[in-house]
N, CA, C and O atoms as a GROMACS GRO file, in nm:
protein
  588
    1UNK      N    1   2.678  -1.633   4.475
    1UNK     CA    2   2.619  -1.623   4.342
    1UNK      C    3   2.570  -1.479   4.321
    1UNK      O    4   2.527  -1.408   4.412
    2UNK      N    5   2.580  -1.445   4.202
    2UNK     CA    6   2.545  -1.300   4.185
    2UNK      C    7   2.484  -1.306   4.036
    2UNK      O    8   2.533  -1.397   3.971
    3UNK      N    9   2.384  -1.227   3.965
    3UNK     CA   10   2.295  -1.241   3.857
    3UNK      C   11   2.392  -1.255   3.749
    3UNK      O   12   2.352  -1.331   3.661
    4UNK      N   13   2.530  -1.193   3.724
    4UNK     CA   14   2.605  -1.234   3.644
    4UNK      C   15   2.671  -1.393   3.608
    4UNK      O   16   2.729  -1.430   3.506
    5UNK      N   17   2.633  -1.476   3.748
    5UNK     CA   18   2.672  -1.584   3.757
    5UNK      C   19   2.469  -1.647   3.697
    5UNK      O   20   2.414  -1.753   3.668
    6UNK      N   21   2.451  -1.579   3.702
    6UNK     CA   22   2.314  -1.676   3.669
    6UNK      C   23   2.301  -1.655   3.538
    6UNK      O   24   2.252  -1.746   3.470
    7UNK      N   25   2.338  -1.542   3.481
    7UNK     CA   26   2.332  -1.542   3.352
    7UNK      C   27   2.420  -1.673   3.244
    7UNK      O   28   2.395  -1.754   3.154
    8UNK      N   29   2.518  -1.631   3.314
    8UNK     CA   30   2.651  -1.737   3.229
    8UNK      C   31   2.577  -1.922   3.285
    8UNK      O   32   2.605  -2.017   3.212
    9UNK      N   33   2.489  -1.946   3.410
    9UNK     CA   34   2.438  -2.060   3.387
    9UNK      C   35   2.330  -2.069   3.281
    9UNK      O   36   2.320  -2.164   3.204
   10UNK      N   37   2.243  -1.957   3.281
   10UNK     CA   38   2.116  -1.955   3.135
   10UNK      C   39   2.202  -2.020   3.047
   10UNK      O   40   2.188  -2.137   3.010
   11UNK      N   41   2.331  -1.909   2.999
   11UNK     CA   42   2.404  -1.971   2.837
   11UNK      C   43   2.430  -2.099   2.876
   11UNK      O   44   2.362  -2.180   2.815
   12UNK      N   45   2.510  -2.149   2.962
   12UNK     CA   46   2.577  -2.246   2.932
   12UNK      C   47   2.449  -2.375   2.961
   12UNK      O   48   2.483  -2.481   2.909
   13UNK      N   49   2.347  -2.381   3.014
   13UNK     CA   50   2.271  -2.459   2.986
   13UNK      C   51   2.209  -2.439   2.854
   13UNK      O   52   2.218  -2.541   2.785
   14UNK      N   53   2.151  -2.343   2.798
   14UNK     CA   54   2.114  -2.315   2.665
   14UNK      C   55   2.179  -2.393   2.584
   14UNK      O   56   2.128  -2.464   2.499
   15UNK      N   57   2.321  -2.380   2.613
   15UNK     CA   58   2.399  -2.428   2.488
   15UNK      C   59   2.395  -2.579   2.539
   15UNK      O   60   2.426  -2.650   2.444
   16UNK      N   61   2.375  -2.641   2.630
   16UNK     CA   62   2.387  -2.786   2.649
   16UNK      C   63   2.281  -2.840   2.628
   16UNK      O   64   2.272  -2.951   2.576
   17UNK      N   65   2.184  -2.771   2.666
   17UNK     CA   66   2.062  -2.870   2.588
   17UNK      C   67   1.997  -2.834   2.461
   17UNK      O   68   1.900  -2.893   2.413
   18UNK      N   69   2.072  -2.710   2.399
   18UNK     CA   70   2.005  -2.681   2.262
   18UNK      C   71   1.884  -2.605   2.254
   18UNK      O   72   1.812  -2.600   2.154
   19UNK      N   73   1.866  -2.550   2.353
   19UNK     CA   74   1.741  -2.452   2.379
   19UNK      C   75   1.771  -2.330   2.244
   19UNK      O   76   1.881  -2.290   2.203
   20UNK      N   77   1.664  -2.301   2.207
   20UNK     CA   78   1.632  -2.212   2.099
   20UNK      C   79   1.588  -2.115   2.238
   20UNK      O   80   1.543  -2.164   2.342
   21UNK      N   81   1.610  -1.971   2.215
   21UNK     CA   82   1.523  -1.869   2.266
   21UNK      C   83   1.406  -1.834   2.279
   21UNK      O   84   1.346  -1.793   2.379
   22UNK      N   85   1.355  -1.859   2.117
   22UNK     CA   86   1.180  -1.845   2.078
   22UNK      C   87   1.090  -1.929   2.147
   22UNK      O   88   0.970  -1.911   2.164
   23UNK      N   89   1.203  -2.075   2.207
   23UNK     CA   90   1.092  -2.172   2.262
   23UNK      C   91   1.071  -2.170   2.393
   23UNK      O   92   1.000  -2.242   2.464
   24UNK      N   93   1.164  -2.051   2.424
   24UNK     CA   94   1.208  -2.006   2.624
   24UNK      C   95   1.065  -1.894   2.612
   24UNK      O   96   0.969  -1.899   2.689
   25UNK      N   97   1.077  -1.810   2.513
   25UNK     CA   98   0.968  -1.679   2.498
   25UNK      C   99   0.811  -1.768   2.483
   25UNK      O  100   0.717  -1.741   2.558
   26UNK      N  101   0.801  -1.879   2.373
   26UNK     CA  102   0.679  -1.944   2.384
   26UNK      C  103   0.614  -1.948   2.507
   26UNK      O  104   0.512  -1.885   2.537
   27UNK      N  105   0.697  -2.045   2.596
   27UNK     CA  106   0.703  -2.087   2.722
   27UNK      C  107   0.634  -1.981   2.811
   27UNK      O  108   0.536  -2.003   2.883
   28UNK      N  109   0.711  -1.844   2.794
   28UNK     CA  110   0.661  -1.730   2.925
   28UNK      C  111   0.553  -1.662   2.860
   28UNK      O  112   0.485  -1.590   2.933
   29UNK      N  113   0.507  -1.672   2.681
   29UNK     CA  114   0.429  -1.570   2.598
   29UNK      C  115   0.485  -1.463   2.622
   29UNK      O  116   0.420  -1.387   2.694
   30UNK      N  117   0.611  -1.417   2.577
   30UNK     CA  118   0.649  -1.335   2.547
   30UNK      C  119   0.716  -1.291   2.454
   30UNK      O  120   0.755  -1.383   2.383
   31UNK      N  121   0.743  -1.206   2.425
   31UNK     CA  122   0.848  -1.169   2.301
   31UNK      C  123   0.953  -1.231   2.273
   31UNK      O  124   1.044  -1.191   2.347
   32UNK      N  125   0.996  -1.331   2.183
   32UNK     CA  126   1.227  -1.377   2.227
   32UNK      C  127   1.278  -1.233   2.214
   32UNK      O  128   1.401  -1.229   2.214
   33UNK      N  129   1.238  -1.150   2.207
   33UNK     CA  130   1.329  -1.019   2.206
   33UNK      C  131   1.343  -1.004   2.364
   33UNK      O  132   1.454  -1.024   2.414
   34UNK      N  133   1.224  -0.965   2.454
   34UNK     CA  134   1.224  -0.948   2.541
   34UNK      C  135   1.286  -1.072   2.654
   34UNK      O  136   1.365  -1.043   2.744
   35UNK      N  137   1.251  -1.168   2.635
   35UNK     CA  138   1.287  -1.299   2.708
   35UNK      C  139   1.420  -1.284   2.742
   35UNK      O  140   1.471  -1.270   2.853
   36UNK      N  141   1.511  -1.290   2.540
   36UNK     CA  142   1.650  -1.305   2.574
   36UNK      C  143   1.726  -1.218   2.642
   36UNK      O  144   1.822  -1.252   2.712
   37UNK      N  145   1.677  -1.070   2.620
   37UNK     CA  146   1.709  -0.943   2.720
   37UNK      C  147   1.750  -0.989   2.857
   37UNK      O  148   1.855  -0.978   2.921
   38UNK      N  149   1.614  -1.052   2.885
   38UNK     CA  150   1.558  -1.086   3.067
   38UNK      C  151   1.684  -1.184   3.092
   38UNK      O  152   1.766  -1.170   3.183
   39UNK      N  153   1.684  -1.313   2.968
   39UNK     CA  154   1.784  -1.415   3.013
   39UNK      C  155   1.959  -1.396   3.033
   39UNK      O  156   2.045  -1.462   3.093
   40UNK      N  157   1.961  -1.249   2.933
   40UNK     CA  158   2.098  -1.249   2.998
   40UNK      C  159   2.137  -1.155   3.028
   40UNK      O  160   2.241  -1.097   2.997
   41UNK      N  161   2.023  -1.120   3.118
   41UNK     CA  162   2.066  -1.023   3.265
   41UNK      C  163   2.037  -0.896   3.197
   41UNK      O  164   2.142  -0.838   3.170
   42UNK      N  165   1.933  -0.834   3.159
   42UNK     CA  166   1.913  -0.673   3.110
   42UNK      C  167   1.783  -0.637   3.135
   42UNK      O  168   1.743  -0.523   3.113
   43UNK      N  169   1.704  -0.735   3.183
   43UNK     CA  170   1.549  -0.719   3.239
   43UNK      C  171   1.533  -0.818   3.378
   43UNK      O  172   1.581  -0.930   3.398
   44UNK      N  173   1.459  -0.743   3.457
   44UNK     CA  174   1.384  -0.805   3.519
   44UNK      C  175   1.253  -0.881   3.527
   44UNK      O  176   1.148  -0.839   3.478
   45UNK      N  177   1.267  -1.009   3.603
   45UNK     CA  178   1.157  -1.072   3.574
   45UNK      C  179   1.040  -1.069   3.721
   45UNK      O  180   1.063  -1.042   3.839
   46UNK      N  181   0.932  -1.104   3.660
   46UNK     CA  182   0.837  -1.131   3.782
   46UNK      C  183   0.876  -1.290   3.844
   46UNK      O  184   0.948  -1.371   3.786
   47UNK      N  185   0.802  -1.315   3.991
   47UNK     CA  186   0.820  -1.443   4.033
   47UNK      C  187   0.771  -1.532   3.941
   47UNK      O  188   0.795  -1.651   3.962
   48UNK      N  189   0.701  -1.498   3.834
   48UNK     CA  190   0.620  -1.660   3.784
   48UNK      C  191   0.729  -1.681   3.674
   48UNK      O  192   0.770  -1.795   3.654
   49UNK      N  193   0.781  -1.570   3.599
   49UNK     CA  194   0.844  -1.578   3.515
   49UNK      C  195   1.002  -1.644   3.562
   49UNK      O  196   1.062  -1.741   3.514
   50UNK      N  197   1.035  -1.565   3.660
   50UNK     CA  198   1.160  -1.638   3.699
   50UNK      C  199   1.171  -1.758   3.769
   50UNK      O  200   1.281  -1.798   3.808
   51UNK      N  201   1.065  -1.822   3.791
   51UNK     CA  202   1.029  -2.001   3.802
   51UNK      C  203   0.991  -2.015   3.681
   51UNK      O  204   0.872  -2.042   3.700
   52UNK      N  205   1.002  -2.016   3.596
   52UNK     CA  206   0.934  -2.041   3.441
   52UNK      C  207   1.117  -2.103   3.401
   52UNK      O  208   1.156  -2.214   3.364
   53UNK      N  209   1.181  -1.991   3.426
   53UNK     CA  210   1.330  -1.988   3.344
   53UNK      C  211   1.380  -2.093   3.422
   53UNK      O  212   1.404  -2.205   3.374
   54UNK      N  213   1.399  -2.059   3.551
   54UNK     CA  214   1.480  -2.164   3.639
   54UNK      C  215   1.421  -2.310   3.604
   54UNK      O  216   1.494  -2.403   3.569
   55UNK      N  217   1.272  -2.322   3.620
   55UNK     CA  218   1.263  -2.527   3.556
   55UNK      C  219   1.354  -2.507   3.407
   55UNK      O  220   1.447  -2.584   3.382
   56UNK      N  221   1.317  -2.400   3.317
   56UNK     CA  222   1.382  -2.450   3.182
   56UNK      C  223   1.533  -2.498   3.172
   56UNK      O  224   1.578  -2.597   3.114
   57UNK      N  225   1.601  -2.397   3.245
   57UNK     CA  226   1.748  -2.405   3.240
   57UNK      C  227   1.856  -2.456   3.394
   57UNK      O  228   1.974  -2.446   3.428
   58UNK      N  229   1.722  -2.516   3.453
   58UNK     CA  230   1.754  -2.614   3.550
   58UNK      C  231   1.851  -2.506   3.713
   58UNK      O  232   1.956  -2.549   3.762
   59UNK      N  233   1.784  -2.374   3.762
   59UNK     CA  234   1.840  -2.308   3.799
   59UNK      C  235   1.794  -2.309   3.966
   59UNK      O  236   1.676  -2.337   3.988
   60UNK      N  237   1.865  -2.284   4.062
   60UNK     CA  238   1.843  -2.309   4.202
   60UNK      C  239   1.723  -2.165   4.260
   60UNK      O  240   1.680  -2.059   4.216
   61UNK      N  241   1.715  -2.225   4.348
   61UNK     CA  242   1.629  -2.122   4.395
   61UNK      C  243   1.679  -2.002   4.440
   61UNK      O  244   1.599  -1.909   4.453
   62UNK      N  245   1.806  -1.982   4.467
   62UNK     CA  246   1.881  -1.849   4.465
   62UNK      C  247   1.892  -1.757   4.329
   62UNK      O  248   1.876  -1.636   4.310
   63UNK      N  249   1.920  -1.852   4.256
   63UNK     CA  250   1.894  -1.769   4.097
   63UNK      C  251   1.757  -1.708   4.077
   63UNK      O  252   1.735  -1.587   4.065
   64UNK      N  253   1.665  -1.810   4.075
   64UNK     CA  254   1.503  -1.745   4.119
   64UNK      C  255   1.468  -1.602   4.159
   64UNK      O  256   1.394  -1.512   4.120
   65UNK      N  257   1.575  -1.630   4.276
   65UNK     CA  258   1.553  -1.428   4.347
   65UNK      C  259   1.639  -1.311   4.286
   65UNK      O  260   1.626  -1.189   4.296
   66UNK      N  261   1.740  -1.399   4.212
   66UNK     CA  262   1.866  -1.302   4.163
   66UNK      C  263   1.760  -1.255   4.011
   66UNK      O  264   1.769  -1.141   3.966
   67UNK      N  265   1.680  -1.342   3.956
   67UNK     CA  266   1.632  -1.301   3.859
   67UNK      C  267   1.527  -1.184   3.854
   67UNK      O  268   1.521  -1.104   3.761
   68UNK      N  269   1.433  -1.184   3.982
   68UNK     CA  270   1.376  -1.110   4.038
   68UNK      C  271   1.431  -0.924   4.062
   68UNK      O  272   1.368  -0.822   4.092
   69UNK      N  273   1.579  -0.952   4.028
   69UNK     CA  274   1.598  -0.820   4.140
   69UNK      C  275   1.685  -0.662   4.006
   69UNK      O  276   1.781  -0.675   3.930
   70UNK      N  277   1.640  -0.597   4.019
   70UNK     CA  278   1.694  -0.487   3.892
   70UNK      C  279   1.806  -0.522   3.860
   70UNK      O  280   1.883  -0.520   3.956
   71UNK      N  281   1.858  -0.560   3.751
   71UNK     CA  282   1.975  -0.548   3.715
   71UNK      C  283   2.042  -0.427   3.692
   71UNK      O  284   1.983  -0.319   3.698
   72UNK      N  285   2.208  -0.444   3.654
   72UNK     CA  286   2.292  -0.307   3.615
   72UNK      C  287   2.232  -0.329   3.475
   72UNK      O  288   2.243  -0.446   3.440
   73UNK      N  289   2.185  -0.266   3.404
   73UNK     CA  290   2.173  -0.236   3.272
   73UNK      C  291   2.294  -0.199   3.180
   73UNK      O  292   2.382  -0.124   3.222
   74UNK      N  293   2.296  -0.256   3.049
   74UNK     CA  294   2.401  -0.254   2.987
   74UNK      C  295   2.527  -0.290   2.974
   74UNK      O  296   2.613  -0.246   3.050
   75UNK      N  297   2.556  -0.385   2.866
   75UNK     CA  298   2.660  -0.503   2.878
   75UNK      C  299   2.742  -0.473   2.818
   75UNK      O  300   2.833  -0.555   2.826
   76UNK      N  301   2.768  -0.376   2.741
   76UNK     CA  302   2.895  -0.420   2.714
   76UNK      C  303   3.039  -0.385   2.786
   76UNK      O  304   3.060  -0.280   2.847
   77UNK      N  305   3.135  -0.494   2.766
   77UNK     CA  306   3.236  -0.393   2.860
   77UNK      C  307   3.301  -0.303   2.780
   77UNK      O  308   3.418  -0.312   2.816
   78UNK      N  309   3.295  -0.232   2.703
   78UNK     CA  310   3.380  -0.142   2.659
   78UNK      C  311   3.303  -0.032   2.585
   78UNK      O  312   3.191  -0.059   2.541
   79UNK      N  313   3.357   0.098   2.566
   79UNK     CA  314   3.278   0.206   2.531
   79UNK      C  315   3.246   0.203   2.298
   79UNK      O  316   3.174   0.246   2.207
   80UNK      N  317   3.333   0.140   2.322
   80UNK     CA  318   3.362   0.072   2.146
   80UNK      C  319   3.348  -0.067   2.146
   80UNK      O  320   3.423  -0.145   2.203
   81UNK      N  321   3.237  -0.099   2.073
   81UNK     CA  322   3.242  -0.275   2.103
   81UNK      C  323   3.331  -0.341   2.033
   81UNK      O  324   3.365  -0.301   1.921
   82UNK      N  325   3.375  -0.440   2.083
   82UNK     CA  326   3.472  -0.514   2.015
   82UNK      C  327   3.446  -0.663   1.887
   82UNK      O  328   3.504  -0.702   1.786
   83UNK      N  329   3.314  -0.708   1.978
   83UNK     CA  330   3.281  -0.799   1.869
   83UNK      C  331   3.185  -0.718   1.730
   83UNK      O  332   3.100  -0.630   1.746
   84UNK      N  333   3.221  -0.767   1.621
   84UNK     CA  334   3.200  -0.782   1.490
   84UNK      C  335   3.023  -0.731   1.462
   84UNK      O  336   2.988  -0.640   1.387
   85UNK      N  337   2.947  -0.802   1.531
   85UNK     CA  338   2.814  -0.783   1.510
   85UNK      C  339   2.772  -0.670   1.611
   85UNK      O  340   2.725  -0.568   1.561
   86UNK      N  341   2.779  -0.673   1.691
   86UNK     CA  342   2.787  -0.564   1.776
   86UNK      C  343   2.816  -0.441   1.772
   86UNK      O  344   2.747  -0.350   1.817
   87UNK      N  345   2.980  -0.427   1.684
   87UNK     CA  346   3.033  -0.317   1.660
   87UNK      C  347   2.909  -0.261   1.534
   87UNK      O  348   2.910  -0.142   1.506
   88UNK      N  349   2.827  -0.336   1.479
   88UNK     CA  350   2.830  -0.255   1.292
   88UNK      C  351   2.661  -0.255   1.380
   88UNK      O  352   2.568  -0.281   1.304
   89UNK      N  353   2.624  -0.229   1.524
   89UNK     CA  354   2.521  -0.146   1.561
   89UNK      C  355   2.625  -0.041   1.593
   89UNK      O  356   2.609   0.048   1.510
   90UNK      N  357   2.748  -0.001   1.691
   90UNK     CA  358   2.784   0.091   1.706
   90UNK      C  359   2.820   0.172   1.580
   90UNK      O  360   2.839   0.291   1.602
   91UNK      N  361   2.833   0.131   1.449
   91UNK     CA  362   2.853   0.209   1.356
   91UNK      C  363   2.720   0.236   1.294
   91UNK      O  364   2.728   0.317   1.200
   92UNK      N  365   2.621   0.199   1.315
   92UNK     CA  366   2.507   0.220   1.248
   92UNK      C  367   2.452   0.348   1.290
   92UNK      O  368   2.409   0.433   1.212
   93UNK      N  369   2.455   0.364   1.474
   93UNK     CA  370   2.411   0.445   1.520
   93UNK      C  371   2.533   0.610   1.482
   93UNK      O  372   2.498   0.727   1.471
   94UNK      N  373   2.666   0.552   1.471
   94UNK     CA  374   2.760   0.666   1.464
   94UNK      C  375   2.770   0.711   1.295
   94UNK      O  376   2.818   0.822   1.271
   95UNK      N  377   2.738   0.651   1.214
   95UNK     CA  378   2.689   0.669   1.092
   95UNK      C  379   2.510   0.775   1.050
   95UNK      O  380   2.481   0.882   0.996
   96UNK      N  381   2.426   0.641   1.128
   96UNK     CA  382   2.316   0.805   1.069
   96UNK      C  383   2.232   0.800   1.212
   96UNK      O  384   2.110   0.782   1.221
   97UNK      N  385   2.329   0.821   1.327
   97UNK     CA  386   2.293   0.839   1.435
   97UNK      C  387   2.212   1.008   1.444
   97UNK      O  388   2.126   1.045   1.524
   98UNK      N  389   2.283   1.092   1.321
   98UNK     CA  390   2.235   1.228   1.338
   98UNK      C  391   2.090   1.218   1.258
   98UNK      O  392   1.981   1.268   1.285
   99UNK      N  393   2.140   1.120   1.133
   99UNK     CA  394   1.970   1.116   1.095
   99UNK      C  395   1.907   1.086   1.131
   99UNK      O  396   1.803   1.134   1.086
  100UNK      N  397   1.892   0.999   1.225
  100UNK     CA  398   1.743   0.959   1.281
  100UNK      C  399   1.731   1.041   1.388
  100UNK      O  400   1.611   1.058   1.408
  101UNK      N  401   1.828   1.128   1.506
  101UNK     CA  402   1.774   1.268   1.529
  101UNK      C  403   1.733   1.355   1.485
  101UNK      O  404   1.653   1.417   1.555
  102UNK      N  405   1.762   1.406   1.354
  102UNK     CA  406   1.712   1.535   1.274
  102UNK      C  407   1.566   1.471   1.225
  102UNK      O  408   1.486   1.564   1.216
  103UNK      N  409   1.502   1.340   1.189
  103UNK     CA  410   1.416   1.278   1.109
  103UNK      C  411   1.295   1.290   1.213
  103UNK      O  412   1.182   1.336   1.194
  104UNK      N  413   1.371   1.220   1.366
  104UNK     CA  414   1.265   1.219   1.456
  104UNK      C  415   1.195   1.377   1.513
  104UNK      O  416   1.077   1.414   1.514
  105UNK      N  417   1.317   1.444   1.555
  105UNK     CA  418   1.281   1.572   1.572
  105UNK      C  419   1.218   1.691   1.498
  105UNK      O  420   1.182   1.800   1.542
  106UNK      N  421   1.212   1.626   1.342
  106UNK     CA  422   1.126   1.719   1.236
  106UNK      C  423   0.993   1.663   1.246
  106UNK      O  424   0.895   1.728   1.209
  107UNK      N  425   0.979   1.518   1.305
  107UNK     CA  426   0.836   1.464   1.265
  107UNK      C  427   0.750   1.505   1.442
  107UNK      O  428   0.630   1.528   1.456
  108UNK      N  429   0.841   1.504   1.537
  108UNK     CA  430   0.777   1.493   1.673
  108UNK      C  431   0.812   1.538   1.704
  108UNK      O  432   0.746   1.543   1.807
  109UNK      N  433   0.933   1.647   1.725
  109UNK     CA  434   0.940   1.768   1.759
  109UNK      C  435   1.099   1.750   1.840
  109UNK      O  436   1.201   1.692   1.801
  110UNK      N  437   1.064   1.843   1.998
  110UNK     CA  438   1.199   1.854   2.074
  110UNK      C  439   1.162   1.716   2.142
  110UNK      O  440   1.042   1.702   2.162
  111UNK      N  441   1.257   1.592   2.188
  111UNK     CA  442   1.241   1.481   2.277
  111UNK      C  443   1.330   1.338   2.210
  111UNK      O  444   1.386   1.318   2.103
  112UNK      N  445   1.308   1.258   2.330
  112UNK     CA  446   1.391   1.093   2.283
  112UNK      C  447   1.284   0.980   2.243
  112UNK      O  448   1.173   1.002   2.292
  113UNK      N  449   1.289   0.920   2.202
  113UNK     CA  450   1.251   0.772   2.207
  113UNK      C  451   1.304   0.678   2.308
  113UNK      O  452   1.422   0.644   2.321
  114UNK      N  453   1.200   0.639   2.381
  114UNK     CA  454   1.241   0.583   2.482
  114UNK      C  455   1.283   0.448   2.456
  114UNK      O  456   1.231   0.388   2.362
  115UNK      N  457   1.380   0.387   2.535
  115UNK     CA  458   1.400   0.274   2.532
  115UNK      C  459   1.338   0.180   2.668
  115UNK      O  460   1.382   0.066   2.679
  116UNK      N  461   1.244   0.225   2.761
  116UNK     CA  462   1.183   0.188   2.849
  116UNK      C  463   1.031   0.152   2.791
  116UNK      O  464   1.002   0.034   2.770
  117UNK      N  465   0.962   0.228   2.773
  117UNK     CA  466   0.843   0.200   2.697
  117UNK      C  467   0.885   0.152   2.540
  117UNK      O  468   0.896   0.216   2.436
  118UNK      N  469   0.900   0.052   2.562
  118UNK     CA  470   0.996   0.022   2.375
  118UNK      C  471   0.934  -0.149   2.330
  118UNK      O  472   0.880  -0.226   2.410
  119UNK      N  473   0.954  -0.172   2.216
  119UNK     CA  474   0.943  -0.314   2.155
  119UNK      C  475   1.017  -0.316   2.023
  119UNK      O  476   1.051  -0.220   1.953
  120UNK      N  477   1.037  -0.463   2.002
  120UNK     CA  478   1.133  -0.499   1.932
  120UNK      C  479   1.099  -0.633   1.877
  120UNK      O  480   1.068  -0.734   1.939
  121UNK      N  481   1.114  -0.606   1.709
  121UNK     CA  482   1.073  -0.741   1.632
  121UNK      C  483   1.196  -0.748   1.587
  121UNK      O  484   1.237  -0.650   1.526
  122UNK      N  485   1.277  -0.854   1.602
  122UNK     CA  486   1.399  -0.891   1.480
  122UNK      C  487   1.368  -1.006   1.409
  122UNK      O  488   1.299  -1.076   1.482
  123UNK      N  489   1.384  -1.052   1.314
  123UNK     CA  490   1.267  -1.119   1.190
  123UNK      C  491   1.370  -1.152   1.045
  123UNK      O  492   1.391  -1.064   0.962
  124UNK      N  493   1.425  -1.292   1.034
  124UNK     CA  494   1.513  -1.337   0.933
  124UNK      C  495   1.457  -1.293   0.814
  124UNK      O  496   1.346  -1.344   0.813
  125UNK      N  497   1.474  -1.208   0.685
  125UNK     CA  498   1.390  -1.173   0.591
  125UNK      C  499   1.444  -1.255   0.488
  125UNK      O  500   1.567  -1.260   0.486
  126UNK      N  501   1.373  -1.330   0.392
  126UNK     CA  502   1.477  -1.424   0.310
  126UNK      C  503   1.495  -1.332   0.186
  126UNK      O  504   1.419  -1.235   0.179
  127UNK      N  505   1.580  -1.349   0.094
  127UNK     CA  506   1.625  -1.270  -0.076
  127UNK      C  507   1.700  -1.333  -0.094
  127UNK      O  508   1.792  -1.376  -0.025
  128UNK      N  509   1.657  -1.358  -0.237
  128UNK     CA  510   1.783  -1.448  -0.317
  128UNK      C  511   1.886  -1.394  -0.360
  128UNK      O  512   1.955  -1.436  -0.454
  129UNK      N  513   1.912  -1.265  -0.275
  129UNK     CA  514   2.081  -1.191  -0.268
  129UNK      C  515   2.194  -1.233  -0.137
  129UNK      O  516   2.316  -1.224  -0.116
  130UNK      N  517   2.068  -1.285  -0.063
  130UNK     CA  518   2.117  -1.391   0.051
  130UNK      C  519   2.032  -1.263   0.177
  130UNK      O  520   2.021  -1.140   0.179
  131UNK      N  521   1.997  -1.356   0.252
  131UNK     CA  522   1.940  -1.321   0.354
  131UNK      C  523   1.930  -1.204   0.453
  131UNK      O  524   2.036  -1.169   0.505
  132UNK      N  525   1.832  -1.144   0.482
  132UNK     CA  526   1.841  -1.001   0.555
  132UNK      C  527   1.796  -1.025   0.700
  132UNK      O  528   1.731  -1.115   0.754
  133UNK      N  529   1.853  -0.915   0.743
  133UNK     CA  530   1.821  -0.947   0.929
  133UNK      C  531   1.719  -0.818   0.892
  133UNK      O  532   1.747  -0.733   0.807
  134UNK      N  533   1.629  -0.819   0.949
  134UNK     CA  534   1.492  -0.713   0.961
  134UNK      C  535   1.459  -0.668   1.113
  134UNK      O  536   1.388  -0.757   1.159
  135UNK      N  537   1.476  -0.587   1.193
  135UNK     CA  538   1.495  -0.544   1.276
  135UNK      C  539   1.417  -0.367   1.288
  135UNK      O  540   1.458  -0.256   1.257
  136UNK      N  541   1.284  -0.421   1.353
  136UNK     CA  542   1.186  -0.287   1.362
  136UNK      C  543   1.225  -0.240   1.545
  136UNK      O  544   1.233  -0.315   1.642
  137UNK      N  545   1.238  -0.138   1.539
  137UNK     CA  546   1.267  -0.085   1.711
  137UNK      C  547   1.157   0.024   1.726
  137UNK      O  548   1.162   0.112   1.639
  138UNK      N  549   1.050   0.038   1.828
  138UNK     CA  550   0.976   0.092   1.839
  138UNK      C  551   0.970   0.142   2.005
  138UNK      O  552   0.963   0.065   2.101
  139UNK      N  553   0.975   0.298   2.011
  139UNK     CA  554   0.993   0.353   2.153
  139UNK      C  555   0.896   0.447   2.130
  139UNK      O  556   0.878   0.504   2.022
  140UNK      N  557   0.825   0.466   2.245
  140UNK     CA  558   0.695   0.576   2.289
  140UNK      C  559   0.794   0.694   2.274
  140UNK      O  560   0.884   0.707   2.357
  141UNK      N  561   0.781   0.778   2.173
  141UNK     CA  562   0.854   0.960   2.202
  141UNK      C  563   0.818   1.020   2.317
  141UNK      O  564   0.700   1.035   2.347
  142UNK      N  565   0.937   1.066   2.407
  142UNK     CA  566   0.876   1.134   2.532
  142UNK      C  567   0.978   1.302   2.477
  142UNK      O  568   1.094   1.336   2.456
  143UNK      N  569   0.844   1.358   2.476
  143UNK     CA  570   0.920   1.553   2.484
  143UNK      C  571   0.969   1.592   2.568
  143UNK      O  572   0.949   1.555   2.684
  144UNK      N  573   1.064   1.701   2.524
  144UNK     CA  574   1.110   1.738   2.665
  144UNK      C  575   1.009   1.842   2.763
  144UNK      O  576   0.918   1.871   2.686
  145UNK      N  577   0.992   1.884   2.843
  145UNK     CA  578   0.884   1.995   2.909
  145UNK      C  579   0.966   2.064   2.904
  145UNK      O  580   1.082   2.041   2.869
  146UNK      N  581   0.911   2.178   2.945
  146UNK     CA  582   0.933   2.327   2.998
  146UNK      C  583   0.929   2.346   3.133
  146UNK      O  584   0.812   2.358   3.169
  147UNK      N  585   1.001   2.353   3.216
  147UNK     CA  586   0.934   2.457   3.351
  147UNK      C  587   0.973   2.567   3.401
  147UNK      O  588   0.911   2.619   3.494
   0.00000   0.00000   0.00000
């Protein structure tokens, strides 16, 4: 077994018993942003948390430790994503990927936004033009130094 195999048991129990995400995040008090990250394999969890997941999604005690242990970060397999929802973030960022560098770097100077110190609300917004996905991403700016 390897964490990629524990992941694909999360989904496929998810999908068999109908587990919602938000009610996996209730469960640990945590974010479903962060949870679902953790659940399919892009975070690591602590021991309480990864006995939290394993009773939910019915997982052995080898998964337990596999959940425990750093993952490879970053899923997709290909450098261009291929699925549909996925891809129109890769075009979002290759679209005004320069603006929100030139925007950030006029307001905070030379540096990145981290995606380590980071949080994330995604949030169904309703309009009677039909429905919006609302999606706030928030990363601590780290500058670059000098030495």
């Amino acid at each position: 077994m390897n964490r990629n195999d524990v992941t694909e048991a999360i989904i496929a129990a998810r999908i068999a018993k109908g587990i919602k995400w938000a009610d996996v995040a209730k469960r640990l008090g945590l974010s479903k942003e962060w949870v679902t990250a953790a659940c399919l394999g892009q975070m690591t969890l602590d021991a309480q948390q990864a006995t939290v997941i394993a009773e939910i999604f019915g997982l052995s005690g080898e998964a337990v430790a596999l959940l425990q242990e750093v993952p490879y970060k970053g899923s997709l397999p290909a450098a261009v994503p291929t699925d549909p929802l996925i891809y129109r973030f890769y075009e979002l960022v290759s679209v005004y990927g320069t603006t929100f560098k030139a925007l950030i770097h006029e307001e905070f100077g030379d540096g990145i936004m981290s995606a380590i110190d980071f949080r994330m609300d995604l949030q169904r917004e309703p309009d009677p033009k039909g429905d919006r996905v609302n999606i706030v991403l928030s990363g601590k700016f780290l500058p670059y130094k000098t030495y």
